[in-house]
N, C-alpha and C positions, 0 to 999 in steps of 0.2 A: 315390656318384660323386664323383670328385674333379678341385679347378682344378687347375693345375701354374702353380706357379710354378720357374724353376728358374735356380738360381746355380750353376754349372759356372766352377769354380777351376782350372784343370789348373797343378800347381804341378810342375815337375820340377826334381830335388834331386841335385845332386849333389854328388861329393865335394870341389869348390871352396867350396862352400853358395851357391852362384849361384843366384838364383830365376827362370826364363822365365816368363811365365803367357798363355795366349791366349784371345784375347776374341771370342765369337761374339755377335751380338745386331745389332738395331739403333740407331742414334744416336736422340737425342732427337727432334733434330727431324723424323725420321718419324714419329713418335708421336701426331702431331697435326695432321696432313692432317685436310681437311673428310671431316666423315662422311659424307655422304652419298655421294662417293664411294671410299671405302673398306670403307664398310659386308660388300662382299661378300670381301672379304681376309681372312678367319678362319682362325685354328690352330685344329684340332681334337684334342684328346688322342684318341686309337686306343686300341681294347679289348684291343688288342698290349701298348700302353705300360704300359697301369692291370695286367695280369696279371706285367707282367716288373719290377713295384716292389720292390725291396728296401733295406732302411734301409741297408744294409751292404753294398757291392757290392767284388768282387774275390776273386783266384782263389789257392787256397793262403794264405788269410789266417787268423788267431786274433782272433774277437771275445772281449775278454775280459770284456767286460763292456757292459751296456746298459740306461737307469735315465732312468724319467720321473716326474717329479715335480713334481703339481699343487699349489699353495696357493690356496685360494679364499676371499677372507673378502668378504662385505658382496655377494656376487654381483660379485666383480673375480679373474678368475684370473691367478697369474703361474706357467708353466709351463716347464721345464726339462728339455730332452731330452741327456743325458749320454752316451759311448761312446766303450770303449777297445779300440785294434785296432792289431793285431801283424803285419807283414807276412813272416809266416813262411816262405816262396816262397823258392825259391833266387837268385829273379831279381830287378829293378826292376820295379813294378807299380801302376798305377795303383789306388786306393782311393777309395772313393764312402761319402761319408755323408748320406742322403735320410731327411728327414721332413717328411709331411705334417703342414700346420694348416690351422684353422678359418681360411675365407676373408675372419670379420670379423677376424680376430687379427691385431694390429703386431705382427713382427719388433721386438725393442727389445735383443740382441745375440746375434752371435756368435765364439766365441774357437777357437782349434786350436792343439794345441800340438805339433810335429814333430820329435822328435830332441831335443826342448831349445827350441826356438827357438818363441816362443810369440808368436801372433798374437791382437791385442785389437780388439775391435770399436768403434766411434765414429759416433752419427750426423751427419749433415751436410749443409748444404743440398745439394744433388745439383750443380749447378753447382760448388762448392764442393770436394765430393769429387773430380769429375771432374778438375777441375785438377790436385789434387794427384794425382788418379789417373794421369794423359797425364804426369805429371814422371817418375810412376815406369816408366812406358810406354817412354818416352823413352828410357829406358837399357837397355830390354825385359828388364822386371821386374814387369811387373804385367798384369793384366787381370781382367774379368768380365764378365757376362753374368747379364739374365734374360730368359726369358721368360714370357709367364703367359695362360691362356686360364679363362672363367668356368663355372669349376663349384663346387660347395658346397666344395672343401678345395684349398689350393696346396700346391703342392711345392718344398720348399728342398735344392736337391740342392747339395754340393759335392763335388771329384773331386781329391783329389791323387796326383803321382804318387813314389813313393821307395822307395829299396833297401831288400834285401833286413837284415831283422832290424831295420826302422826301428817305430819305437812310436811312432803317433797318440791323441790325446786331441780329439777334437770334444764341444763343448758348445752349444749355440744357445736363447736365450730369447725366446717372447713373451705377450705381455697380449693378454688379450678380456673382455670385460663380459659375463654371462651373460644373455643374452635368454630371457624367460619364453612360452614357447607352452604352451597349452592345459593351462596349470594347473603348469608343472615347467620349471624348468631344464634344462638337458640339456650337460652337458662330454662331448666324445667327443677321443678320441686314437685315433690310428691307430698300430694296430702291427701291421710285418714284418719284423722280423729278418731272413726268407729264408734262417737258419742257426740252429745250437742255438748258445746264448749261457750258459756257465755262471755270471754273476750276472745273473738277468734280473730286475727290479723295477719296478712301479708303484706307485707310494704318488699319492692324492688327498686332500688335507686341506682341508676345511672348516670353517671356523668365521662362524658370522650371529649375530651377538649378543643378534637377539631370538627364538632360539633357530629349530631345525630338526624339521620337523614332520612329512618324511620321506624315505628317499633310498631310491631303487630303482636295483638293477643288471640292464638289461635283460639278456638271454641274447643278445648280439649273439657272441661269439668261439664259441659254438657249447657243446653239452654236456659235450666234453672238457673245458671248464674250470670248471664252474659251480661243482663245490665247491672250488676252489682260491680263488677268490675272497673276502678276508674283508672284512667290514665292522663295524667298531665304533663307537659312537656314541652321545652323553649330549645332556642337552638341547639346546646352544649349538656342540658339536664332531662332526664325523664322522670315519673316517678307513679308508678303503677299499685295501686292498692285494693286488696280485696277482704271486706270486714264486713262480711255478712252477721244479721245478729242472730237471736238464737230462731226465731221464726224463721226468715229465711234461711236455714237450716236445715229445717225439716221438709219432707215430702209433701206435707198434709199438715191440715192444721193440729189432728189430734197425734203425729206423729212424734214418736220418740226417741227415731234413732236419726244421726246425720246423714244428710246425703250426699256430703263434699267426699267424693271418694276419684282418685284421679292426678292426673298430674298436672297440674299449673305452668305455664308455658310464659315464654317472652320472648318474642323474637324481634332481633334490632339489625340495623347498618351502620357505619357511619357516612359522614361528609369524605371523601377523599380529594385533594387536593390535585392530584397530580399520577401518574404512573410508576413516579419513583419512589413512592412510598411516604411513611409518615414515621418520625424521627424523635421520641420523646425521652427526655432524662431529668432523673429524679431521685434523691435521695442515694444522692451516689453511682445510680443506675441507670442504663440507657434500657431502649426496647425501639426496635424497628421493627414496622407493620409494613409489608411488600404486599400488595393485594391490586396487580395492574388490572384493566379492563380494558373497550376499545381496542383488542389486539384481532385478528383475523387466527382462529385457531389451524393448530398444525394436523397432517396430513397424519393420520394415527392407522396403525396396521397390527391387527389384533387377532390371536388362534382361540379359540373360545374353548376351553377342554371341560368337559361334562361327564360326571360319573351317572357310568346308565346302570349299576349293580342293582341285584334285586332289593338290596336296600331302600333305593330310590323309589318303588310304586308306590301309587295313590299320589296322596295329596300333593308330597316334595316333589315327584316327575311333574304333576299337573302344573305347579304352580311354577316351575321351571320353565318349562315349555311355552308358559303364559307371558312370561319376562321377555322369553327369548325373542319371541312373535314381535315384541314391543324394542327393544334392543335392536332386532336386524333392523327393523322401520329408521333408526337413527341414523345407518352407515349412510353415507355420500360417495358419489363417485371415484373421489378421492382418497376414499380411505381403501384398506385394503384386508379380507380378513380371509377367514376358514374355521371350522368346526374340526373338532375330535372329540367322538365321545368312546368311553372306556365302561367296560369291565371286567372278565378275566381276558378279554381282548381288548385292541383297542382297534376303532375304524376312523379314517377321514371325508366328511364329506367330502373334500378337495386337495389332494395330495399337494397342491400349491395355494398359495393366496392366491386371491380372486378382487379384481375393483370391484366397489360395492354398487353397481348396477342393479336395475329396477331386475333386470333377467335373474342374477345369478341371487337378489335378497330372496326373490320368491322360492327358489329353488330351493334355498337353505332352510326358508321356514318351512316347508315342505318336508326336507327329513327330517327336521328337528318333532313336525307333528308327529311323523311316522315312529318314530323314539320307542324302543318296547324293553324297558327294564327288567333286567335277568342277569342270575351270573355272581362272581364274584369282583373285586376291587384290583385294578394294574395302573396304580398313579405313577410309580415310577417310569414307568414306558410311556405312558400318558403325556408325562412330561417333557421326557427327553424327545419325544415324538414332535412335538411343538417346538420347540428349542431349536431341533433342526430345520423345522418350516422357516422360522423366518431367517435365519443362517442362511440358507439356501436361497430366498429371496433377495438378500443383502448382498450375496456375492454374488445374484444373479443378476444385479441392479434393477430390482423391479420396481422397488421402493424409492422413494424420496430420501437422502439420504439426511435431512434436517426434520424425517418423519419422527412419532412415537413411537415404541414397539412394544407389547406386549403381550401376554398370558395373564387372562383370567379362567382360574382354577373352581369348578362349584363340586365336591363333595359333600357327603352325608357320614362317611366312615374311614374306616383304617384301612389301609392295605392288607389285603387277603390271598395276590396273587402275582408270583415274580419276587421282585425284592420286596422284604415287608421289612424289614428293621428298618425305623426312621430316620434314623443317623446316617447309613446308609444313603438312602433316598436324597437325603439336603446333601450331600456330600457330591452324589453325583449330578444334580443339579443344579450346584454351584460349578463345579468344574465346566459345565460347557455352556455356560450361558455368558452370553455378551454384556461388555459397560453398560451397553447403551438399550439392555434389554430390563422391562419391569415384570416381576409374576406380581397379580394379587390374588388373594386367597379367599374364596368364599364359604364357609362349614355351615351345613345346613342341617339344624337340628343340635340333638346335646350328647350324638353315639362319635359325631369325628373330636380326633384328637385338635381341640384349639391351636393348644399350645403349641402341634408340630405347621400346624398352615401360618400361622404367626411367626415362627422361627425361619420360615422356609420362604415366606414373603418380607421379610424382614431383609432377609438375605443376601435378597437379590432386588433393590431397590422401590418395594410396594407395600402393602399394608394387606392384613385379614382384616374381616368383620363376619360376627357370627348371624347367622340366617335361622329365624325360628319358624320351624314350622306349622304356620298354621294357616289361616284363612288371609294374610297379608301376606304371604312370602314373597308371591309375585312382585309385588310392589316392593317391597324390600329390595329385591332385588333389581328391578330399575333405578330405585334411588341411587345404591350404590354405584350403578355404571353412571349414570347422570351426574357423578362426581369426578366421573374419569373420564367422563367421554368428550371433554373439550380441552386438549394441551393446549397452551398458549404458549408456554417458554421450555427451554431447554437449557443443563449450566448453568444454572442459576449460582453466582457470588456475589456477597455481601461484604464490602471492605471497608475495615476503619483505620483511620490511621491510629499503627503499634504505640507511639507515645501519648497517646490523649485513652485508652481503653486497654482492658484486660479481661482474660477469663471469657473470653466470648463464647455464644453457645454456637451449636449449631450453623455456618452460616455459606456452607454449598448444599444446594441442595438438586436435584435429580431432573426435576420435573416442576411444574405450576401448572394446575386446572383450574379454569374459570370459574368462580365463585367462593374458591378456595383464601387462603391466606399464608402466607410464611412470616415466620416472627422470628428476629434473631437479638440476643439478650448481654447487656456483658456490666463490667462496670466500668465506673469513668475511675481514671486516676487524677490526682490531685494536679493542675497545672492553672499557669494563669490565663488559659484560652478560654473567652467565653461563648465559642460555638462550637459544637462536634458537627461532621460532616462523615455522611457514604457516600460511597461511588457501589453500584447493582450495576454486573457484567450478565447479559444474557443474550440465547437465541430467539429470535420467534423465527416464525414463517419467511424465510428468503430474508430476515433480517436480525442484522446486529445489534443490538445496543450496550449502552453504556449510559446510568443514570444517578444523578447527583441529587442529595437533599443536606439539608443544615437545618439545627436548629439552636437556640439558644441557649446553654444551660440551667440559667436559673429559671428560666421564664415558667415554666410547669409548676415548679415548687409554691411561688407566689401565688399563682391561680387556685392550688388544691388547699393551700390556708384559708381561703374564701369562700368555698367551700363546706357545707354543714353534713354533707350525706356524705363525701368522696373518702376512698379507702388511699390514705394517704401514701400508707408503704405498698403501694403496689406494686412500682418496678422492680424494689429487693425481691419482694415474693415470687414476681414473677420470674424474677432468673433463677431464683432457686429450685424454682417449681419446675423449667423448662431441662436447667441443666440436670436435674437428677432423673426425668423422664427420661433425657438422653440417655443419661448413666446405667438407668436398668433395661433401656436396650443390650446398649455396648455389653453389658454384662454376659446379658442371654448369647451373647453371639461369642466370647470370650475363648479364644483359641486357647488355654494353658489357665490352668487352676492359678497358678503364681499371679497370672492378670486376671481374673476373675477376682482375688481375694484383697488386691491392690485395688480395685471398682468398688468394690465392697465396700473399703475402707471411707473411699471417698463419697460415696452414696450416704453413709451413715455420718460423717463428717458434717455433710450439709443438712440432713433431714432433722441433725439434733441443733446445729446453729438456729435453723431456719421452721422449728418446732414443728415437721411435716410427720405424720404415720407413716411407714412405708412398710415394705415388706420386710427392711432389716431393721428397722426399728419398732421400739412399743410407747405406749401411752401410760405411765404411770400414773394412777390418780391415787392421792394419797390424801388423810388428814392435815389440817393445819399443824396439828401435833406432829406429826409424820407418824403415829403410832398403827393407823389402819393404813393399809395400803389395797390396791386394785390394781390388775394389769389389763390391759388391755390391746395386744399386737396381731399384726396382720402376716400369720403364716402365710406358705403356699395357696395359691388354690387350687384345689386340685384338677379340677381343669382348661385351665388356663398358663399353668406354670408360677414359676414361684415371682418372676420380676418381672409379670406384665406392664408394659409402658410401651406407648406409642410416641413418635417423633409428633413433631408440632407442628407440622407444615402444613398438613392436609395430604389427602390421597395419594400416592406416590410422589412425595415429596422428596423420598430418596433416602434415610437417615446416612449425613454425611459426617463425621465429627467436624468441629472447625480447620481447616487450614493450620495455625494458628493458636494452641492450647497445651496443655501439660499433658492431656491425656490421650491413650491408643486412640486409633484409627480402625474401624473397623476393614475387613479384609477387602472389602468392594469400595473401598471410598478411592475417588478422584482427586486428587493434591496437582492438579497441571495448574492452579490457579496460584499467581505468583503472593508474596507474602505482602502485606499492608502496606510498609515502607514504598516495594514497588509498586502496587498498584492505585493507590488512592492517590492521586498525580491531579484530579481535576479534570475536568472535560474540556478536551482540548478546543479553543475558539480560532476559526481562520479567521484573523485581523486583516480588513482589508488599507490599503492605504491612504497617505492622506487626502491624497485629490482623486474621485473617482466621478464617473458618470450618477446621476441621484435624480428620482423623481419623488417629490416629498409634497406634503399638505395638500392640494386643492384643483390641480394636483400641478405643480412647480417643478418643470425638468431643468436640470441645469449638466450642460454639457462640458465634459473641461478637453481642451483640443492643446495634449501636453505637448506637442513640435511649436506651436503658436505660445505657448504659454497662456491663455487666455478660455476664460468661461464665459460659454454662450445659455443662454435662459431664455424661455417660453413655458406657455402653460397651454393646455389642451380645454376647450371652452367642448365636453361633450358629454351626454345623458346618463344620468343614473344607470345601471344594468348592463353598459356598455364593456363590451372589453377590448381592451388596446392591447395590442403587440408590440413589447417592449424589444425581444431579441427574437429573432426566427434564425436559424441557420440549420436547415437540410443535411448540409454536407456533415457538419458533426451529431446533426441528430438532437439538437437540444434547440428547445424554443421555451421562452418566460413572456406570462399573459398578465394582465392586470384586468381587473371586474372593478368596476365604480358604483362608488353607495351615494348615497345624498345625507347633505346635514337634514334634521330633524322640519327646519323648517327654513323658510326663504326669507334670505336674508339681502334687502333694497330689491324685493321682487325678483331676485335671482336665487337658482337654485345651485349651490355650491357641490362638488364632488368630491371625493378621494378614494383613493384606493383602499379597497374592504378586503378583497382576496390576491394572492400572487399564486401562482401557478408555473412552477419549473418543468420540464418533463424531458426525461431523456429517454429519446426513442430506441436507441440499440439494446436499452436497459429495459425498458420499458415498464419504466419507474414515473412516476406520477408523485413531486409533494405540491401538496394545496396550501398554502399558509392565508389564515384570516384570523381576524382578531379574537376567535375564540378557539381554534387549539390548529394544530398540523398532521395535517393526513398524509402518510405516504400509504398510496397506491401501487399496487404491479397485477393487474387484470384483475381476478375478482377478491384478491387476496388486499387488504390495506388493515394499518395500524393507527392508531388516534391516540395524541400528544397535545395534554396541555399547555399554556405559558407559565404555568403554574412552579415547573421543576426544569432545571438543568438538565439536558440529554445529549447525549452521544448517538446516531444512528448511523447503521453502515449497510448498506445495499447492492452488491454488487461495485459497477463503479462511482454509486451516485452516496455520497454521505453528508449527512445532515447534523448541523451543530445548533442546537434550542440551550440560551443565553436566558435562565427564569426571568421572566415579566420585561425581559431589554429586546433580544434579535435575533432572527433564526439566522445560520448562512448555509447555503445547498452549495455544496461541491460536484463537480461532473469531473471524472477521468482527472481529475488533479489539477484541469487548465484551465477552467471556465468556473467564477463563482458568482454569486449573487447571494446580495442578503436584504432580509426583510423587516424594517424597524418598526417594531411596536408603539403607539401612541393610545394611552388610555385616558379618556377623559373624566370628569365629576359623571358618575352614569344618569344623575338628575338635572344634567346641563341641558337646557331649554330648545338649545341649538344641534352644540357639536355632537357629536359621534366619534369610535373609537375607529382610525384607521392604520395604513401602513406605508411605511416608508421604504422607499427600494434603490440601492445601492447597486452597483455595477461597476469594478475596475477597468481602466480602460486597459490593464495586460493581459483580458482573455482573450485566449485563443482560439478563436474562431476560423472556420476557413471562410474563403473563398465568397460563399451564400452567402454570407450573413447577411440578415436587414434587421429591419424594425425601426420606432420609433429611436430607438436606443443603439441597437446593433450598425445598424448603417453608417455611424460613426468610428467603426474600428477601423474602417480605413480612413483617416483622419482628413478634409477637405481644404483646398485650399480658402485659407479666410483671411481679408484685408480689412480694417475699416480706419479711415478718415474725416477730415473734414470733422472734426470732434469740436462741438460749440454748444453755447450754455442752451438751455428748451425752457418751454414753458413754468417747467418748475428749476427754482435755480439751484436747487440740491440735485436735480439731475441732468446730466450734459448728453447731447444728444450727438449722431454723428451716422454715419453713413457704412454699410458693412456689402460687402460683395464676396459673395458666394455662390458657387454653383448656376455660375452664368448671374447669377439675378446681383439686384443692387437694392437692400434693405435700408429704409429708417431703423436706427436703433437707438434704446437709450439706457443709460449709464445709472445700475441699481443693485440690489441686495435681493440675493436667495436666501435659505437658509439650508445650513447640513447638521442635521441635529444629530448627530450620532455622539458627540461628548457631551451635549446639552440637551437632552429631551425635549426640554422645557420653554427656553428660552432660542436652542440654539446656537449656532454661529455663523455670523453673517460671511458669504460669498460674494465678493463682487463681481459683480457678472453683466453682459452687455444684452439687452433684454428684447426680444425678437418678439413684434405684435402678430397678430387674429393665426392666433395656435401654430405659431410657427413658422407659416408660410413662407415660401422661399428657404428656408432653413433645411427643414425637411424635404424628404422626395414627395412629391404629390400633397393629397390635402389630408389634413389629419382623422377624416373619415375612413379614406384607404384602408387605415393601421385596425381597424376595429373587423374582429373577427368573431364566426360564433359558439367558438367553446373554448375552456381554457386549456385544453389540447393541441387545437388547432394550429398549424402553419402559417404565415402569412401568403396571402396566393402574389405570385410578380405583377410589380405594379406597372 
């Protein structure tokens, strides 16, 4: 389905080169009558209109040519729709060149070139334009015209008209930022030729620097084209093309109209590195990509409000009802919800939330079938009715209090019964809705007022999206919950440090669903650092974080020189583009004309810097001469409102302004998030000390017994898969396991081990992290979250907190007194042998009770240890000598461990007294004992 936007040029040309142009449209200032009484004034696009589109319109004409061409770097498109046309006709004829774009897409120019005489685009304040526009009026020379109604794509039509054997060149550009839903990108172009076009081409270039991890070309233009379709692509580039000739074209061989009619699709991912995001600057400009996965989503508790008016019969109930079926099938035990459907009454399937049990889903889909549409429209009560459910849950403690909460809204119309003035309505459900509550708004069809679901979901921290009705609604309508039906975080803040950035966009935001993306934008000021750095404060499920990334400044800039296809100013564009999306939010919501006209200023400030179409500005296209001119601006739409713009975060992402900016705040924003200076501080590392207990390589324990002064060393000779019991202690509830990998292959006929996984786990918490060479799990029953080594992290769990040191060392804290850390070792991954393992540290001041054991642990009470008789051995670099311990009386000999924790690589040598056949005597029992079978597990008394 598509908006219209549309600029109609009629430019008549004759042989003086006299230019008339005539101007259909309304003036500004009807564009902004109070809404509420206008609301029912709506253009509607006709299923006439959407069938009789064609890019190219006019009769006896030669398209000679027609050519779209995407560049996407960094998820910023800048898009180029080219076309050359001949007005072959014996007569003068009017000629049309119409293309659809994406509805979030700025227009940012368009040029025509007519016989010679070539027209350039300019943006301008729109006041600004006009003026100059009415001069060229003045002499009747000029005019334009749009109009625009809200559907997912606008229409930029222009119309000229000129004789016969005259040659048109139309060109028109604009920019969109690619919004991530449910896991992918998604660029689509519309293409109708409506005629065979013998150069016809689409090139799509992409390039994401931290490479492309997949790109899919749905089957949208139908199977006619699918293998015409090609795609090439390396790790960091894509580049997708479609250039059918004029046979493949046609339907039929003797056919002679086109049959590309449809929308051309690409949908990508990237490579992510890590959880904390991806950090790139350029050309002045930063942009952070927050897009975490691997998290355990949160516990969501939802009133589903449904208008049952008579409005609603046939298809819209049907196809509602069809979602819902599919929607309730999604809830989990976990989550918690209830139904309210309305119309001049309103009913609750369940006067309270309900856990979504197999009992109580059936039951729901059960009234929802029973559903019998009648009546008039009570949203307002509707509302406020759900507002109090989960109120009511909240202080009834039924809910998880680190749950999600929300209200989604499905209407078809306007309020008919109760309160109907909309202002009203948003007003009072603002007043009683909680921080921590989201509405979003679904309008089904083209009779509800957009504009007030959008303002009212705006609100109160979620998003509209309009619902067409027809033979897909149903699905429509699953999609959209399938964008919201998996929270992962909660408080989400994005912090840079104040003296290296400025101007930041957006950067708290509300909420993060799975598949989604938050992007926050700013500039860099000029300083001699040559890396910027976030620190991302959020909640997930039962857990804290806190997550770090860096990147290099120039590093980007160098890469996009190299570059043949990459849209090089992307980062400018894209702050421009993101911050003035914000701005005509902020605006729509703008408590006081004085701040709405100060938004204004600033919205139009950027959009003529940053040469964007917007709502407050126009496109001037004028001659070289400046003597013709053209306007081209994008009034109100009338149903939509006049400064539709959504936040950039994805589905209740929250719009929050920044922390941190020259501009208001809108009324619901959250500011408890401290300012840059304080918070970008680093992720804190608990540095253990110098001498600690260490089982490192092969695996090499080395004991340090700080009353003796003196380190003891052994090595554990046991099987790959094994896992050894480094600390057990019952009494505090914490025990750390090691699991043994083998090298690749056998080395003097022995097969070598080391530690592959570490396993902490604090049982009163009943906390679980796993640390292995390829990322860190923390666990707590069926809930766990997944962390790479890729990014610096903060984690906080109750009493258990976890510090990830990028590509160096995890360290797990228990209750403040017990730590352990685990050192990364990565190898050449083509080495023949080694393997990547880990390293495990243990201070000998934790605080253990009483239990303790383990390989490791049994040493906190420190043993008596004597040895003697120290004399040269068989090697004279080592001296050998006698050790008594624990009753027994040891050969030992005099050697080097290693504690790699300030040298990776190499190391640094320990000297240490070295205990043969794994310890024996050293330890309690035989080093089989310590091997237990899970990395949960206890040690059982030996």
């Amino acid at each position: 389905m598509k908006r219209v936007l549309l600029l109609l040029l009629l430019l008549l040309l004759q042989q003086s080169c006299c230019f008339e142009f005539v101007i259909d449209g309304r003036c500004e200032d009807e564009m902004f009558q109070d809404q509420d009484q206008q609301r029912h004034k709506r253009a509607i696009l006709t299923s006439e209109e959407q069938e009789d589109f064609e890019a190219i319109r006019g009769d006896d004409i030669t398209v000679k040519s027609y050519r779209v061409e995407s560049r996407i770097t960094s998820r910023f498109a800048h898009t180029t729709v080219r076309s050359s046309v001949v007005n072959s006709g014996p007569a003068a004829q009017s000629i049309g060149f119409n293309v659809q774009i994406p509805k979030r897409a700025f227009i940012t120019n368009f040029t025509m070139n007519v016989n010679g005489i070539t027209f350039v685009g300019s943006v301008k304040e729109k006041t600004v334009a006009r003026n100059l526009y009415a001069q060229a009026r003045a002499r009747g020379k000029a005019a334009g015209i749009v109009r625009a109604n809200s559907q997912d794509m606008e229409t930029f039509k222009t119309e000229v008209h000129v004789p016969s054997g005259s040659h048109i060149e139309f060109e028109l550009h604009y920019q969109e930022m690619m919004h991530r839903r449910l896991g992918f990108y998604e660029h689509s172009l519309y293409l109708q030729p409506g005629r065979l076009v013998p150069q016809f081409q689409v090139d799509v270039y992409i390039y994401e620097p931290k490479g492309i991890s997949t790109v899919e070309i749905p089957n949208t233009l139908g199977q006619h084209f699918r293998e015409l379709i090609k795609v090439t692509s390396t790790k960091d580039k894509a580049h997708v093309v479609f250039k059918p000739n004029l046979q493949q074209q046609k339907h039929c061989e003797n056919c002679s109209h086109s049959v590309i009619d449809g929308v051309f699709t690409v949908k990508y991912d990237v490579e992510r590195d890590a959880n904390a995001g991806e950090l790139q600057v350029s050309d002045g400009h930063f942009v952070h990509f927050f897009a975490p996965s691997n998290l355990s989503p949160l516990p969501k508790n939802i009133v589903f409000v449904i208008d049952v008016s008579g409005s609603m019969w046939g298809v819209k109930m049907k196809q509602t009802v069809e979602a819902m079926q599919a929607i309730l099938d999604d809830l989990t035990v976990d989550d918690f919800f209830s139904i309210i459907d309305f119309n001049h009454n309103v009913r609750c399937w369940s006067e309270s939330l309900v856990s979504g049990s197999s009992i109580q889903i059936q039951d729901a889909k059960n009234y929802v079938q029973n559903i019998k549409p009648n009546g008039g429209t009570n949203i307002n009560e509707a509302l406020l009715r759900a507002v109090q459910m989960l109120v009511r849950a909240t202080q009834q403690k039924v809910i998880d209090p680190r749950s999600v909460s929300m209200i989604i809204l499905v209407s078809d119309g306007d309020p008919t019964v109760g309160e109907i003035k909309l202002s009203t309505i948003q007003k009072n459900v603002k007043r009683v809705m909680r921080d921590d509550f989201s509405l979003f708004s679904l309008g089904i069809g083209f009779d509800v007022d957009y504009d007030f679901l959008e303002r009212i979901a705006m609100e109160n921290r979620g998003t509209a999206q309009r619902i067409f009705a027809n033979h897909d609604a149903a699905e429509q309508l699953r999609t959209f919950y399938s964008q919201v039906s998996s929270p992962l975080l909660r408080k989400i803040t994005t912090q840079f440090p104040e003296d290296l950035v400025s101007d930041v966009t957006q950067n708290h935001f509300d909420k993060y669903f799975s598949g989604s993306e938050l992007v926050v934008a700013g500039k860099v000021l000029p300083s001699e650092e040559t890396t910027l750095t976030t620190i991302t404060t959020a909640s997930a499920a039962g857990l804290d974080l806190t997550l770090h990334t860096e990147t290099e400044m120039s590093q980007l800039d160098v890469e996009l020189m190299k570059q043949q296809h990459a849209f090089t100013g992307f980062a400018r564009q894209m702050w421009s583009y993101i911050k003035i999306k914000q701005l005509i939010s902020e605006r729509s919501l703008a408590p006081t004309a004085m701040k709405k006209r100060k938004i204004t200023q600033q919205i139009m400030t950027l959009a003529v810097e940053h040469q964007f179409v917007t709502p407050l500005t126009a496109l001037l296209v004028e001659s070289e001469d400046a003597t013709e001119r053209l306007l081209a601006d994008a009034p109100k739409d009338p149903k939509h409102g006049c400064c539709s713009g959504a936040g950039v975060g994805g589905p209740g992402s929250g719009l929050v302004t920044p922390v941190t900016h020259v501009y208001g705040i809108p009324p619901w924003a959250q500011v408890s998030t401290p300012a840059p200076s304080q918070a970008v501080i680093g992720v804190q590392d608990w540095t253990l000390p110098p001498k600690v207990n260490l089982v490192d390589n092969d695996p090499h324990f080395i004991i340090h017994l700080p009353q003796s002064n003196m380190d003891v060393c052994f090595n554990i000779d046991s099987k790959p898969g094994h896992i050894l019991n480094l600390v057990s202690d019952p009494g505090a509830g914490v025990v750390v396991n090691g699991q043994l990998i083998s090298s690749k292959q056998l080395i003097k006929d022995d097969v070598r081990t080391f530690f592959g996984i570490i396993s902490v786990y604090s049982q009163r918490d009943g906390v679980a992290v796993t640390i292995s060479t390829d990322d860190i799990i923390v666990h707590r029953g069926n809930v766990s979250h997944s962390f790479t080594w890729r990014a610096t992290a903060q984690l906080s769990q109750d009493r258990v907190r976890v510090s990830i040191v990028k590509n160096s060392h995890v360290t797990v804290t228990v209750n403040t007194n017990i730590q352990v850390m685990a050192l990364l070792h990565r190898v050449w991954n083509k080495h023949p042998v080694n393997v990547d393992f880990l390293g495990i540290y243990v201070p000998n001041d934790n605080q253990y009770s009483d239990l303790v054991h383990g390989l490791i642990g049994q040493f906190s009470g420190e043993p008596d240890v004597s040895v003697y008789d120290i004399h040269e051995g068989s090697d004279p670099e080592k001296k050998e000598a006698t050790m008594e311990v624990k009753g027994n009386k040891l050969q030992v000999t005099r050697g080097w461990q290693k504690d790699y924790r300030q040298d990776t690589q190499g190391g640094t040598n320990i000297s240490c007294w070295f205990v043969h056949n794994s310890g024996r005597g050293f330890i309690d029992g035989h080093f089989s004992d310590y091997i237990v079978p899970s990395l949960l597990s206890f040690l059982q008394k030996l």
